[in-house]
C-alpha positions, 0 to 999 in steps of 0.5 A, spaced: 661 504 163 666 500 158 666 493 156 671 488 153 668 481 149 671 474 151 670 468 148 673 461 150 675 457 144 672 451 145 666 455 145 661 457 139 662 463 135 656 467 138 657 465 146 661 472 146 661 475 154 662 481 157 666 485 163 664 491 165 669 496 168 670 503 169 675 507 164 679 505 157 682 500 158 684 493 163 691 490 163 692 483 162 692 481 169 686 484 171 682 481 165 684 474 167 682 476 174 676 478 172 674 472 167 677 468 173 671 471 178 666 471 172 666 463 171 668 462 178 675 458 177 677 460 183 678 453 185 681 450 179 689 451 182 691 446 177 689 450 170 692 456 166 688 461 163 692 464 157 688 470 152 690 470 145 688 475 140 682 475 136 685 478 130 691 473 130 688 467 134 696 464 134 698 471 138 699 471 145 697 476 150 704 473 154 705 481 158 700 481 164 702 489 163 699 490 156 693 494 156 686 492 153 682 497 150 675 497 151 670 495 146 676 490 145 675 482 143 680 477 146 679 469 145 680 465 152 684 459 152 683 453 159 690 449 159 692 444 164 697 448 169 702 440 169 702 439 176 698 439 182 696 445 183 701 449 180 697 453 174 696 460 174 690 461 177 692 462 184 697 467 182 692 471 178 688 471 184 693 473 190 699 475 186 702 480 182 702 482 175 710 479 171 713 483 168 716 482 162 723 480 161 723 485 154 722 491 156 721 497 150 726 503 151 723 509 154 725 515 149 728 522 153 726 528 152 733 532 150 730 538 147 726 543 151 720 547 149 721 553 145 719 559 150 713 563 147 715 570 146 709 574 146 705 571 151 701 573 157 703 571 165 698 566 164 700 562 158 707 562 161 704 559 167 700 554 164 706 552 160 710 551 166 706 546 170 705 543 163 712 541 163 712 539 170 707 534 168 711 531 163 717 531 167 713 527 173 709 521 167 717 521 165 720 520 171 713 515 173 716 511 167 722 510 169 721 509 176 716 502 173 722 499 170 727 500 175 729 495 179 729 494 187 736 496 190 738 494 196 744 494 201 748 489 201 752 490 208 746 487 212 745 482 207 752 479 206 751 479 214 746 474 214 749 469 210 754 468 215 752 465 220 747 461 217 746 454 221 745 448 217 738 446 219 736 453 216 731 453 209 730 458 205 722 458 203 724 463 197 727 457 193 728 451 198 736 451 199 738 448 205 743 452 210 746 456 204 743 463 204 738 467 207 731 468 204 733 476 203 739 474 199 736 468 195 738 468 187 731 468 186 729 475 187 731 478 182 727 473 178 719 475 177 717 469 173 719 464 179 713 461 181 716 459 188 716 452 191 711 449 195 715 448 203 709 445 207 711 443 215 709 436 218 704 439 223 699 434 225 703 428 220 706 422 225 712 421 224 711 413 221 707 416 215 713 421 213 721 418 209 726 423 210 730 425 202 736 428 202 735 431 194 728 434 194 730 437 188 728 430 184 721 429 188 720 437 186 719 434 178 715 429 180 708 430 178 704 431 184 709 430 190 711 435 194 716 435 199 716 437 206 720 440 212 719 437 220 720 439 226 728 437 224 729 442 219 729 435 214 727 434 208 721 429 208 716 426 204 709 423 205 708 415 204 703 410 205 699 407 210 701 400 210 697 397 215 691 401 213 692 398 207 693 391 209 687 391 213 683 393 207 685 388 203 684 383 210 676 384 209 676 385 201 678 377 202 674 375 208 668 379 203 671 374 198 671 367 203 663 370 204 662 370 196 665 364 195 663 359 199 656 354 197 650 356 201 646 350 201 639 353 205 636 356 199 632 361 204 640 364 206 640 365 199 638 372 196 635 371 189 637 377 186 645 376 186 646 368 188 650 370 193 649 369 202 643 376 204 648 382 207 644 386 212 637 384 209 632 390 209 625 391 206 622 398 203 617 401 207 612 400 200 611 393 199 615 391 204 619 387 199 626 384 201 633 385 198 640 387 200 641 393 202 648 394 197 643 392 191 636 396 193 642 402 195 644 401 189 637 400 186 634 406 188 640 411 186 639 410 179 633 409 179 632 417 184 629 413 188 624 409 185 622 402 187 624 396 183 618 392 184 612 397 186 614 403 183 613 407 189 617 414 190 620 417 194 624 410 197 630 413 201 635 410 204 634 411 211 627 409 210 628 402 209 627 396 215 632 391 218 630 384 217 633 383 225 629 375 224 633 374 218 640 377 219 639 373 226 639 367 221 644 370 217 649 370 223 647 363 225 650 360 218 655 363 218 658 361 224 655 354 224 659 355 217 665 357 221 666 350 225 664 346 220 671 348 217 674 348 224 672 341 225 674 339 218 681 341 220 682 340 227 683 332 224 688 334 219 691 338 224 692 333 230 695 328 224 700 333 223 702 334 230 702 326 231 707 326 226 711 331 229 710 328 237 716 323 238 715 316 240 718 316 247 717 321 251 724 323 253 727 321 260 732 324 265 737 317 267 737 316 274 743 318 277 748 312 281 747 311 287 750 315 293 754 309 298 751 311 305 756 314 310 759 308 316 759 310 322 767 309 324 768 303 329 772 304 335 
């Protein structure tokens, strides 16, 4: 079994390590798919794994084509892949190995071997499928850097009725040719755009674009297409947002306010008790963002005994204070509604007119007189 050495650069010169493969040599490609496997980057979307040289560190193994030849040492380099989830490592895992855009000239055998005079059957047998054999390698070389020609009839067809809505996945050109007919398939190097579909997504989370080429440059954003054929992107939730900042500031009302019954008041933090519970232990009270808190650092471990194994779900709800706590607050509540009902009523006194507006009393109707005879 052969091996080839790695080494990361931002690792020590003795932490060498090994993959292990059967035959002379492994591509690029495979390497650094092996490499992925063995340091379990499968999920590091966002990183680029380069390999370099070991001889020259400068020097780049930059064609996933070129072969490594075994009992070989390479140098490993982790870089950030730029963007979200646009590094090297998916591609390595499910794609296929680039080729490269230099390709060296494949040189063609002209001149034909010189027949053997004084040979047996035998030899001249042997020759013959020796020289089948060269001409198929030759033929197996060529064919490697062959490009894929297609009919163009059935192609140019498609692009002639093309709707509008239509989007191609290949480049994400909208409603100007088919996927088949993309200019980006003869370019082995395009990584391709990320095309999602609003599947699930409701529509007041969602803003329609008209150049998605600009959001495409933009570090982590991605367009989307709905059910339209429209180019959207993802926004905020707003009103998740304004509830979030509604209970942080009734939070900040709690805290600052003055608690005048010291019994309300939890020593730890001079703050009003939240959700007051005790440890099993000692039975001590806290609250239970600070002994939650407490614990966590401490692996469980409790502040004022010493007792462990101290979880979370073992401590006990104080309901008679928590009882007490909310009595507080709600006396707290009227008093401030009391203290601005008279400020309240003024104003309305201010703004009520001094008459209560009447209507006037319509003219008296003369009654009708009898005719007399």
């Amino acid at each position: 079994m052969a091996v080839i050495y790695y080494k990361f650069r931002s690792q020590r010169d003795d932490l060498v390590s090994t993959i292990k493969f059967d035959g002379t040599g492994l591509t690029v490609f495979e390497l650094k798919r092996e490499i992925i496997y063995a340091n379990k980057l499968i999920n590091s979307t966002d990183t680029d794994i380069l390999l370099y040289h070991a001889e020259d560190p400068d020097k780049e193994y930059e064609d996933d084509n070129e072969v490594i030849q075994r009992a070989s040492t390479v140098l490993v380099r982790r870089t950030s892949g730029g963007k979200k989830g646009r590094g090297n490592v998916l591609r390595y895992m499910a794609g296929k190995p680039r080729i490269a855009k230099t390709q060296v000239p494949i040189p063609v055998s002209t001149s034909a071997p010189a027949p053997v005079v004084s040979a047996n059957e035998e030899d001249r047998i042997r020759q013959m499928f020796s020289q089948q054999d060269d001409q198929w390698n030759h033929q197996q070389a060529l064919m490697a850097t062959a490009q894929r020609v297609e009919s163009n009839r059935q192609n140019l067809k498609l692009d002639e009725n093309i709707p509008e809505y239509y989007i191609c996945y290949k480049c994400g050109e909208k409603g100007k040719h088919h996927i088949r007919n993309c200019p980006k398939n003869n370019d082995p190097n395009w990584d391709g755009i990320r095309i999602k579909k609003t599947t699930g997504i409701p529509k007041s989370y969602l803003r329609t674009v008209d150049n998605p080429t600009d959001i495409v440059n933009e570090p982590n954003q991605n367009f989307m297409v709905n059910e339209e054929g429209k180019y959207v992107v993802a926004v905020a939730d707003k009103k998740a947002w304004q509830r979030y900042q509604t209970i942080q500031q009734s939070r900040q009302v709690e805290d600052d306010f003055q608690i005048e019954d010291p019994e309300m008041r939890d020593p730890n933090s001079g703050k009003l008790w939240r959700s007051p519970v005790r440890t099993k232990c000692c039975k001590q009270l806290y609250s239970r963002p600070y002994i939650e808190d407490i614990l966590l650092e401490s692996d469980f471990k409790c502040p004022n005994c010493g007792q462990e194994d101290i979880y979370l779900d073992s401590l006990e709800v104080d309901e008679a204070l928590q009882k007490k706590v909310d009595n507080y607050l709600k006396q707290h509540k009227r008093k401030n509604d009391g203290e601005e009902e008279p400020s309240k009523r003024q104003h309305l006194a201010t703004m009520m007119p001094t008459m209560m507006p009447f209507m006037p009393f319509p003219a008296p109707m003369p009654l009708p007189t009898e005719n007399k005879k």
